[in-house]
C-alpha positions in Angstrom: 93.2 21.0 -86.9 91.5 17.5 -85.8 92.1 14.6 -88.5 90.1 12.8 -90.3 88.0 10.0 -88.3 90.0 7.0 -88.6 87.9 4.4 -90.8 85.0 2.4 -90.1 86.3 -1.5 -89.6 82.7 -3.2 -90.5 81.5 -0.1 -93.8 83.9 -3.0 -95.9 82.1 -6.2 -94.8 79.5 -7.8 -97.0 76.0 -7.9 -96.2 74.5 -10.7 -95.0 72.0 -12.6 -97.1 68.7 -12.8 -95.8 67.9 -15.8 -94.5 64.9 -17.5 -95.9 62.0 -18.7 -93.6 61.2 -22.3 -92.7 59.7 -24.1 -95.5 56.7 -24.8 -93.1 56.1 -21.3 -92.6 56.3 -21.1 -96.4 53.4 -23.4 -96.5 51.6 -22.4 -94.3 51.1 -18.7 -95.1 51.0 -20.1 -99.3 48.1 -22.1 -97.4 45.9 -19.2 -95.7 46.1 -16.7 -99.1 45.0 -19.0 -101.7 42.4 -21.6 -99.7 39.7 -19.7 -100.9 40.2 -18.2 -104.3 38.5 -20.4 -106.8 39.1 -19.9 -110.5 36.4 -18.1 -112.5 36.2 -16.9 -115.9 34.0 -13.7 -116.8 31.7 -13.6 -119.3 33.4 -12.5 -123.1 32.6 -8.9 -124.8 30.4 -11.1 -127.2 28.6 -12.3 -124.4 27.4 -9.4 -122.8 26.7 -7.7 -126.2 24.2 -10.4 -126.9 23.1 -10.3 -123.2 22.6 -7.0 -123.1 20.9 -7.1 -126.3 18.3 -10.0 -125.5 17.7 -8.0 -122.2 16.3 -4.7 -124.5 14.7 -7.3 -127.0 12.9 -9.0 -124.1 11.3 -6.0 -122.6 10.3 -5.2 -126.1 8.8 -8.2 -126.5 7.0 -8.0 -123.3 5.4 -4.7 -123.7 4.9 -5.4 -127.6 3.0 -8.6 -126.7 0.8 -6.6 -123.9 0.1 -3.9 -126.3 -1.5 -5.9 -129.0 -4.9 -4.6 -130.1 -4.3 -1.2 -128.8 -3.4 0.1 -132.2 -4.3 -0.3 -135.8 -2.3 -2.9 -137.4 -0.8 -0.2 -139.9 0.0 1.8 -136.9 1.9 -1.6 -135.0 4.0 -2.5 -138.0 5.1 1.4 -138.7 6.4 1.1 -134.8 7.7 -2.5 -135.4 9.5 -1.2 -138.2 10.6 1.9 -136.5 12.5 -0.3 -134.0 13.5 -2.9 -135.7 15.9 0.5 -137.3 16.7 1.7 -134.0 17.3 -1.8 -132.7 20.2 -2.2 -135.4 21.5 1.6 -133.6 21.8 0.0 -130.1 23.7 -3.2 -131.4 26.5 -0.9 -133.1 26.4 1.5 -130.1 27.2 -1.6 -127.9 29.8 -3.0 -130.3 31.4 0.4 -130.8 31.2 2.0 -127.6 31.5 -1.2 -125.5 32.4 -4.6 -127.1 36.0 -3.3 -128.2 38.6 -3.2 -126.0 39.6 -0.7 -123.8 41.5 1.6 -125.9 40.3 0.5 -129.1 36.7 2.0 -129.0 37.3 5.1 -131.0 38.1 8.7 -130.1 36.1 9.7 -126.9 35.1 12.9 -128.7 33.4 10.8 -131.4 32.3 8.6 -128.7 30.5 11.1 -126.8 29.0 13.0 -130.1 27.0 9.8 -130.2 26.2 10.1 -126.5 24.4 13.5 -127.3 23.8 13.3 -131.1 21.5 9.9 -130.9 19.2 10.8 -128.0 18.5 14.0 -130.2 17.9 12.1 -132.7 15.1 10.1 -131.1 13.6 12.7 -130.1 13.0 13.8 -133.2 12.3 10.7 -135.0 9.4 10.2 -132.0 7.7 13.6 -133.4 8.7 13.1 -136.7 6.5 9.8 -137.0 3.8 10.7 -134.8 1.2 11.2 -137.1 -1.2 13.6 -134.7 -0.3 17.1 -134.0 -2.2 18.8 -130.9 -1.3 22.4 -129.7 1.2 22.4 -126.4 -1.9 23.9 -124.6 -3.8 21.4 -125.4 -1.3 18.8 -124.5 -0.6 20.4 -121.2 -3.9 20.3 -119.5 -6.6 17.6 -118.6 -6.1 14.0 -119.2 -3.5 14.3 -122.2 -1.5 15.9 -119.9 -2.0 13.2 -117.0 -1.6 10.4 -119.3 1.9 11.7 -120.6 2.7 11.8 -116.8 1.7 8.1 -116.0 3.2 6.9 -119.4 6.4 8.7 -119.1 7.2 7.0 -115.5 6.2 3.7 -116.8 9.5 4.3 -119.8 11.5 5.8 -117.3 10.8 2.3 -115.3 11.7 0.0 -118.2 14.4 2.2 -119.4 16.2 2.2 -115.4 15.8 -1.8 -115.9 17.3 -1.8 -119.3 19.8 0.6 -118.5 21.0 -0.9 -114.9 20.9 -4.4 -116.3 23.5 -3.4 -119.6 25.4 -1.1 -116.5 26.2 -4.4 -114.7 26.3 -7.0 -117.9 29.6 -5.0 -118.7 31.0 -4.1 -114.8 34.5 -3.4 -114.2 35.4 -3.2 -118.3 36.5 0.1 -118.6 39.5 1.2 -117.1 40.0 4.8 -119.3 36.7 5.7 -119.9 34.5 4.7 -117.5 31.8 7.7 -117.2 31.5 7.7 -121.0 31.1 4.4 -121.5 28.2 4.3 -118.9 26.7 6.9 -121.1 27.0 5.0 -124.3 25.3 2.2 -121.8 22.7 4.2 -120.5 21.7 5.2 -124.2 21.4 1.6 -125.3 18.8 1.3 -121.9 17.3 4.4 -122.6 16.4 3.4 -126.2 15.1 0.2 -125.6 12.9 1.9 -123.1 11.8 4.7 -125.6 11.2 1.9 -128.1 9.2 -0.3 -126.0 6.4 2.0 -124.3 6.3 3.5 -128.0 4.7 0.7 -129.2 3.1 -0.4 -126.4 1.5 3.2 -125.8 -2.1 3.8 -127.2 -1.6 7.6 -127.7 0.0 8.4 -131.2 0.4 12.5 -130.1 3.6 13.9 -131.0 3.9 16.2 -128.0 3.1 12.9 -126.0 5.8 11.1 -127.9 8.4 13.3 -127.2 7.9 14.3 -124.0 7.0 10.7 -122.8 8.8 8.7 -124.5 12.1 10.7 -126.3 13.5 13.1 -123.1 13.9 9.8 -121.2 17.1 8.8 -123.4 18.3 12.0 -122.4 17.9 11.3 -119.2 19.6 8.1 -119.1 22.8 9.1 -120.7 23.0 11.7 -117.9 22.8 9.3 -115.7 24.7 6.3 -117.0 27.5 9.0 -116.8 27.0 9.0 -113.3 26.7 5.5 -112.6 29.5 4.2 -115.3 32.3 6.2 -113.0 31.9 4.0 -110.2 30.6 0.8 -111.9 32.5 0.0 -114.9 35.6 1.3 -113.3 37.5 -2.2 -112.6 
C-alpha cells in the first residue's frame, strides 16, 4: 500500500488581497459611466391621472364643440349628462386600477371583473338611452348601415388616440400586472372615445349606438392587454 501524499506546503498560506487599481484608472472609468446620465424625475401617479384625464376630456371637448347644432338641445344635455356619469367611471378606473401603487391596486380578479364588466356595461347603457329602435334588417342595409361603418372608424380613431396616449402617460409603472393594467388603460381610452362620437354623432339609433359606438370599448381592453405587456412593463 502507497501512503498518503505528503502535504501541500502553500494549501496553509493566506490569500493575497487584491490589489486595488490606480486611483487614475478609478477616475477615469467613474468618468466614462456617469458623463452622460443627467438626473430626471418622472412625472407623479397624480400627474398622469390628471393627464390622462384632460387628454379624454379634450377630445370630448373637441368633438362636443364640432357637434353643436346637430342635435336637439334636450338630446345634447341627455348626452352631456350621460358622460359627465361615465366621466366620474374613468377617473375611479384610473385611480383604482392605475394611480395606486404597484401592489396596492386591488385583487387582479376584481381588477379584471371591471376590465369585462364596464365595457358591458356601455354597451348597454348606449341602447338603453337611445331613444329610436329600428329592426337589425333595417339597420344592416343602405345608408344606416354605411353610416354605422364611417362612424364607427371615426370612434375607433379617437378611442386608439385616447387609449395610446393614457398607454404611454403611465409607461414602465407596472411591474406585476402589466397586461391588466393596459386593459384597465385601454377601457379609460375606449370610453372616452365611446363618449365623444356619442355626442358628437347625429344618428340617435340604438343598433347604431351600440354597434358604433359601444363594441369599440371592447375592443380596446382587448387590446390594451396586448399593448400593456410590453409597455408598462418597466
Amino acid at each position: 500500500m502507497t501512503g498518503a501524499p505528503p502535504p501541500d506546503p502553500l494549501a496553509e498560506l493566506p490569500w493575497p488581497k487584491p490589489v486595488a487599481p490606480p486611483a487614475e484608472l478609478s477616475a477615469s472609468i467613474r468618468k466614462s459611466c456617469t458623463e452622460d446620465i443627467q438626473s430626471r424625475r418622472g412625472l407623479t401617479a397624480s400627474q398622469r391621472l390628471l393627464a390622462s384625464m384632460a387628454l379624454s376630456l379634450g377630445v370630448f371637448a373637441v368633438l362636443a364643440w364640432l357637434a353643436r347644432g346637430h342635435s336637439t338641445d334636450a338630446t345634447f344635455r341627455a348626452a352631456l349628462f350621460g358622460a359627465a356619469g361615465w366621466g366620474i367611471v374613468q377617473a375611479a378606473v384610473l385611480w383604482a386600477g392605475l394611480w395606486k401603487p404597484p401592489g396596492k391596486r386591488g385583487a387582479p380578479h376584481l381588477r379584471l371583473v371591471l376590465a369585462v364588466v364596464l365595457p358591458i356595461a356601455f354597451l348597454f347603457y348606449v341602447g338603453f338611452v337611445a331613444p329610436e329602435w329600428v329592426s337589425f334588417g333595417e339597420f344592416a342595409q343602405g345608408d344606416r348601415a354605411s353610416h354605422a361603418v364611417a362612424c364607427g372608424f371615426v370612434g375607433l380613431l379617437f378611442s386608439a388616440v385616447l387609449s395610446g396616449g393614457v398607454l404611454l402617460l403611465w409607461r414602465g409603472t407596472d411591474p406585476l400586472t402589466p397586461g391588466l393594467t393596459g386593459a384597465l388603460a385601454g377601457l379609460v381610452g375606449g370610453l372616452g372615445g365611446g363618449l365623444a362620437i356619442g355626442v358628437a354623432c347625429p344618428s340617435h339609433e340604438a343598433w347604431h349606438a351600440c354597434f358604433s359606438h359601444g363594441l369599440g370599448v371592447l375592443a380596446f381592453v382587448g387590446l390594451g392587454w396586448a399593448v400593456g405587456r410590453r409597455l408598462l412593463t418597466p
